[in-house]
DRENDO-1510 file (C-alpha; in Angstrom, 1 decimal, always signed):
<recs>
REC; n; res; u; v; w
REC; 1; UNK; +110.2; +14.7; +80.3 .
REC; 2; UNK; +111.1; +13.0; +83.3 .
REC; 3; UNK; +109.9; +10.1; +82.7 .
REC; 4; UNK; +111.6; +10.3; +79.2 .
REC; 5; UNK; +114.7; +8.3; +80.2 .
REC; 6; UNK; +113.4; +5.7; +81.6 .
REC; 7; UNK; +113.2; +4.5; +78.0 .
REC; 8; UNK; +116.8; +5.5; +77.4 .
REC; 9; UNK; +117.9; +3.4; +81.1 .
REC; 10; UNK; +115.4; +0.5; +79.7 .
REC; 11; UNK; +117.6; +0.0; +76.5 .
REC; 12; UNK; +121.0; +0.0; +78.5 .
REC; 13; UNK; +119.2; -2.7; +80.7 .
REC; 14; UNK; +118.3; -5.7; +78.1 .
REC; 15; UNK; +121.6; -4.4; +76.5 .
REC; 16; UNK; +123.2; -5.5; +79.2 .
REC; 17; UNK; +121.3; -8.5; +80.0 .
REC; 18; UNK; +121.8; -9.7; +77.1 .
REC; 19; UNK; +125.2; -9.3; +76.5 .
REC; 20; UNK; +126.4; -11.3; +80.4 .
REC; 21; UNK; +123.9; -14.1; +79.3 .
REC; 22; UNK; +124.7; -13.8; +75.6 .
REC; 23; UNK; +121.1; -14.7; +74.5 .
REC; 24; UNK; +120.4; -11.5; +72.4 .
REC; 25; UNK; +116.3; -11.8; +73.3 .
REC; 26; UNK; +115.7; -9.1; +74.8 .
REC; 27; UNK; +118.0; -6.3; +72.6 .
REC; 28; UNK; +115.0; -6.5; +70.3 .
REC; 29; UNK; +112.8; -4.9; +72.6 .
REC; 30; UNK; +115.4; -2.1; +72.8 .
REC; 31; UNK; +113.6; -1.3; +68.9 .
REC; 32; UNK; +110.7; -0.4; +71.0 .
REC; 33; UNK; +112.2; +1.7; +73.6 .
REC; 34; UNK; +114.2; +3.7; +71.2 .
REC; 35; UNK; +111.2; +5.5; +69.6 .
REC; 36; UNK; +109.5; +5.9; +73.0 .
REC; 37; UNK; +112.5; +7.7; +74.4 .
REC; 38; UNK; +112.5; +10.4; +71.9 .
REC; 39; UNK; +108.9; +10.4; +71.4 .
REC; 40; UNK; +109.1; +11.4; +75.4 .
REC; 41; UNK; +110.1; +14.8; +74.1 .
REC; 42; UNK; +106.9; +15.8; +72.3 .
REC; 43; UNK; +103.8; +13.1; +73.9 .
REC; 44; UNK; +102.5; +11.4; +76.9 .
REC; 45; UNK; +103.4; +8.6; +78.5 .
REC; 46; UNK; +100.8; +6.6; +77.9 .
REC; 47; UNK; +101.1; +6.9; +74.3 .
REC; 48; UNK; +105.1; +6.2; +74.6 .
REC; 49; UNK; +103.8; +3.0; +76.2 .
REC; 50; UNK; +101.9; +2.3; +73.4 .
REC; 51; UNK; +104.6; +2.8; +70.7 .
REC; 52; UNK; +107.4; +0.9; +72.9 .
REC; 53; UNK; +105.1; -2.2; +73.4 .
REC; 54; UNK; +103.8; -2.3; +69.5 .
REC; 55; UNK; +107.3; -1.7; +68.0 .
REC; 56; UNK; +109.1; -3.8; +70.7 .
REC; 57; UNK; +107.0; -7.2; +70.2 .
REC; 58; UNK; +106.9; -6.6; +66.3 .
REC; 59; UNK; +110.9; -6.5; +66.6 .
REC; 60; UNK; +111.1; -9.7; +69.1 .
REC; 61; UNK; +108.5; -11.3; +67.0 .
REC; 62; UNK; +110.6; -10.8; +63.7 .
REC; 63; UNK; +113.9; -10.3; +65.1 .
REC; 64; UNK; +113.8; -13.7; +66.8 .
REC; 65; UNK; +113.0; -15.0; +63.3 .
REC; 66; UNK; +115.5; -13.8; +62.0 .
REC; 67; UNK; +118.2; -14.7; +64.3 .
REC; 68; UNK; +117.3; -18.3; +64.6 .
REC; 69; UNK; +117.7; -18.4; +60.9 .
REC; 70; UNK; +121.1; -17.0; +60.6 .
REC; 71; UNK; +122.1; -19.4; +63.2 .
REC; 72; UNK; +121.0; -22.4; +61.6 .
REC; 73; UNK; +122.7; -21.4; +59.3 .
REC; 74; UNK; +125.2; -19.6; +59.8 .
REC; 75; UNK; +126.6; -21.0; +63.0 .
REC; 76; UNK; +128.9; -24.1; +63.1 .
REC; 77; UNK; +127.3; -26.4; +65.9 .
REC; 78; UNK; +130.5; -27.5; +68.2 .
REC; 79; UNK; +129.7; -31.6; +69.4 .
REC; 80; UNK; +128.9; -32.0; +73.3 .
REC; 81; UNK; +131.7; -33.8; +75.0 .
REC; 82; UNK; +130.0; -37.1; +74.6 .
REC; 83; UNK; +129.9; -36.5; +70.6 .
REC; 84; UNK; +133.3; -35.7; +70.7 .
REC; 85; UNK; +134.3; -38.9; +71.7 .
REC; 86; UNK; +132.2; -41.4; +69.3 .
REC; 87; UNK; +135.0; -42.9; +66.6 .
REC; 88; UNK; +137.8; -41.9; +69.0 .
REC; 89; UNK; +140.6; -45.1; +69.7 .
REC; 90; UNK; +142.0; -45.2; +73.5 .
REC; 91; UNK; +144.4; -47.3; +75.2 .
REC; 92; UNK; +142.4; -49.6; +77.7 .
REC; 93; UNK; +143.9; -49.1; +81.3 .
REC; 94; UNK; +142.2; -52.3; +82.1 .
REC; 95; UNK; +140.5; -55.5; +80.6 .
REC; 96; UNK; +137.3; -54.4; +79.6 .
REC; 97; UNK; +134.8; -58.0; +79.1 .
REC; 98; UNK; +131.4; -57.1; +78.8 .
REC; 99; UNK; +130.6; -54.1; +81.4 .
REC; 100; UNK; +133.1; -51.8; +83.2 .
REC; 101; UNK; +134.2; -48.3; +84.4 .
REC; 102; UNK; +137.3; -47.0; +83.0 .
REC; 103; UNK; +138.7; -43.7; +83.2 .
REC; 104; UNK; +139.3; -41.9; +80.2 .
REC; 105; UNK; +140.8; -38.2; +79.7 .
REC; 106; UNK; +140.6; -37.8; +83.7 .
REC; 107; UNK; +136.8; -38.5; +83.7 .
REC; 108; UNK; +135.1; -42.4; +84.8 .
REC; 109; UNK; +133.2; -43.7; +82.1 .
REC; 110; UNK; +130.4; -46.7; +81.8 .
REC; 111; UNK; +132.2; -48.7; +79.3 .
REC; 112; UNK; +130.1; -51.6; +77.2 .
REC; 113; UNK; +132.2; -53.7; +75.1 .
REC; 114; UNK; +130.4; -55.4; +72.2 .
REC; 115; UNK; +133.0; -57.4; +70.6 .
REC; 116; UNK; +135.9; -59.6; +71.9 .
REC; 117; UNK; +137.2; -59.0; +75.4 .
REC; 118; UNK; +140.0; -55.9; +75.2 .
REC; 119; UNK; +143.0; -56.6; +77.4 .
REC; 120; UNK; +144.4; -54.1; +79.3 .
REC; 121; UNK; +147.0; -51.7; +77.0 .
REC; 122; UNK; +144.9; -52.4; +73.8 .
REC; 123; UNK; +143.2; -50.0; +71.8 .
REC; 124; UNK; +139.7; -49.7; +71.7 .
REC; 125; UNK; +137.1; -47.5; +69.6 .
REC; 126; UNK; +134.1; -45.8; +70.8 .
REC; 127; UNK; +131.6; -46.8; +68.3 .
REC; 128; UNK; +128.6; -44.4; +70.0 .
REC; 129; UNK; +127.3; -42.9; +73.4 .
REC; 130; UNK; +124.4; -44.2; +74.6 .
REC; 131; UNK; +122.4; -42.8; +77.6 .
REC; 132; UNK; +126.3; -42.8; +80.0 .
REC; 133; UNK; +127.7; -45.7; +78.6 .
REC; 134; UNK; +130.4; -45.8; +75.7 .
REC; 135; UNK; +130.0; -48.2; +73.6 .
REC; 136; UNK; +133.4; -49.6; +72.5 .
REC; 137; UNK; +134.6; -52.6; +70.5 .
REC; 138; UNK; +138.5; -53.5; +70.2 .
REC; 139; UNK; +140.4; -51.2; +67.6 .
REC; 140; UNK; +143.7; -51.8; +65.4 .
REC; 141; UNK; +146.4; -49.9; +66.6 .
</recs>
């Protein structure tokens, strides 16, 4: 019996880890624990072992399935900050030729221009991110 609730503090544990990382790996486990705990009341420990470890990686197995799934599809994938700027126009702060840093939104930029030099206060657009570079090409605005 006093052993019993080390199933019961187990489960509050990946609980919690799981909730301040935000993964949700480890809850499945938790599937395994549950049963050991009140199992605890009527068999040994050995055999609570058993049943924890069986159930648990059956449920991570499965569970981890299942919750990739659901957020493939389920989940809308927010673009990275470089994504975010690919078919984006900006005012250029200075001439950009062929190979520059700029600074755009607060943060410096490797800018390569692939079409006609862009003169400083004329809008550009950010055709892709490659590697750290924007690639830009003069817009119409």
């Amino acid at each position: 019996m006093g052993l019993n609730w080390i199933w019961f503090a187990l489960v509050l544990f990946v609980l919690l880890v799981d909730f301040l990382t935000s993964n949700f790996t480890y809850s499945w486990l938790a599937l395994g624990f549950i049963p050991a705990f009140f199992l605890g009341f009527y068999v040994g420990f050995e055999i609570q072992v058993v049943v924890a470890l069986v159930i648990g990686v059956i449920s991570l197995f499965y569970g981890l399935k299942v919750s990739k799934k659901y957020i493939k599809t389920n989940i809308i994938q927010e673009k990275l900050l470089l994504g975010k700027y690919e078919g984006q126009e900006f005012v250029a702060p200075e001439t950009i030729e062929k190979e520059t840093r700029i600074k755009i939104n607060e943060v410096f930029w490797a800018v390569k221009n692939i079409g006609e030099t862009i003169n400083k206060g004329d809008s550009f657009k950010v055709l892709e991110v490659k590697d750290n570079k924007l690639i830009v090409k003069k817009g119409d605005v």
